[in-house]
C-alpha positions as CSV (number, residue, x, y, z in Angstrom):
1,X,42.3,21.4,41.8
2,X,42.6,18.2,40.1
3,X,40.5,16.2,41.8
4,X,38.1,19.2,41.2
5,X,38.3,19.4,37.2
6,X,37.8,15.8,37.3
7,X,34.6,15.5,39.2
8,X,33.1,18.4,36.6
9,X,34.7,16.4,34.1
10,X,32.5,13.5,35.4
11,X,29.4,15.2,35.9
12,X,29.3,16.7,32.4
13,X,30.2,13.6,31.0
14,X,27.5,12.0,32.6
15,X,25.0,14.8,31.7
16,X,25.3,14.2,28.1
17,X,24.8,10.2,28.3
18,X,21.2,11.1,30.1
19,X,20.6,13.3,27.3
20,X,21.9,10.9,24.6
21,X,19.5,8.3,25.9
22,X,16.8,10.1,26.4
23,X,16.5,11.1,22.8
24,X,16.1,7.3,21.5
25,X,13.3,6.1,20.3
26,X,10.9,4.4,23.2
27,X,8.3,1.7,23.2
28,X,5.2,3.4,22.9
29,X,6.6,6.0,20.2
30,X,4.9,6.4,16.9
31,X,8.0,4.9,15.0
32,X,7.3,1.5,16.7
33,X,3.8,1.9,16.1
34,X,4.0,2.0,12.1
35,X,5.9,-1.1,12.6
36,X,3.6,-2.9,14.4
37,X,0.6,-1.9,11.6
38,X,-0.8,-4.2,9.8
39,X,-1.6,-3.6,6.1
40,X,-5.4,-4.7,5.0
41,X,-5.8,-7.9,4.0
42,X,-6.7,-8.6,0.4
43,X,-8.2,-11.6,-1.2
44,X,-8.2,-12.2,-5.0
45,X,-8.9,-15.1,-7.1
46,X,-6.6,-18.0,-8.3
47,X,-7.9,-17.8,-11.7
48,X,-8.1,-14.4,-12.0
49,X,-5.7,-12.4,-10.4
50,X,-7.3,-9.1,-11.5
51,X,-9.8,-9.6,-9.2
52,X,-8.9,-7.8,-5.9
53,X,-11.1,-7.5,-3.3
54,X,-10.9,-6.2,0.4
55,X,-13.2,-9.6,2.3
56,X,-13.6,-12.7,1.4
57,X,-16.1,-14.2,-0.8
58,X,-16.5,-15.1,-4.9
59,X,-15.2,-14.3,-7.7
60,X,-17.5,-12.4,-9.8
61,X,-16.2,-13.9,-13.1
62,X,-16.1,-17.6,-12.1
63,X,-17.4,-18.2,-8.9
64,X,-14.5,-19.3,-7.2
65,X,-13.7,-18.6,-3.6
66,X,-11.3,-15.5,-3.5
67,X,-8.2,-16.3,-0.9
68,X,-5.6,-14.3,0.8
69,X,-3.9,-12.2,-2.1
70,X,0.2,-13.0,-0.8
71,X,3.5,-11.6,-1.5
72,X,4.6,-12.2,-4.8
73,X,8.3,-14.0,-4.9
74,X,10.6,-13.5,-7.0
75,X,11.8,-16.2,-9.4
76,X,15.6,-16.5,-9.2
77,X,17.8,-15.3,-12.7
78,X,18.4,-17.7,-15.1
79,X,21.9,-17.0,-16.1
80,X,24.8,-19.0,-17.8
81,X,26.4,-21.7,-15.7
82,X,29.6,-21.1,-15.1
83,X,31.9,-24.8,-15.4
């Protein structure tokens, strides 16, 4: 009887990992997809950052040549010095 509740005991056990599993995300899901996306490239003048445009090309205002509009980073705090 043991040796029965145990091998029930095993196969339920083992029914819920499949299920468990089965229910992550996989390669080709849409999840993995939106992270793969690229966002549009923008381009945008040195001079004149106001100036956003979707291709390359001139900046209507001065004429320069518009380049890849990046990231902004952020400048790090200017607090006290601690001695």
């Amino acid at each position: 009887m043991k040796k029965a509740m145990s091998i029930v005991f095993a196969l339920v056990l083992s029914g819920f990992t499949a299920f468990s599993v089965s229910g992550q995300t996989k390669p080709g899901s849409d999840t993995t997809k939106m992270k793969k996306m690229k966002m549009p490239v923008q381009y945008t003048c040195t001079m004149h950052p106001e100036v956003i445009s979707n291709k390359p090309g001139k900046c209507p205002k001065c004429g320069m040549t518009l380049v890849k509009k990046t990231k902004a980073k952020s400048k790090p705090a200017m607090g006290k010095m601690k001695m």
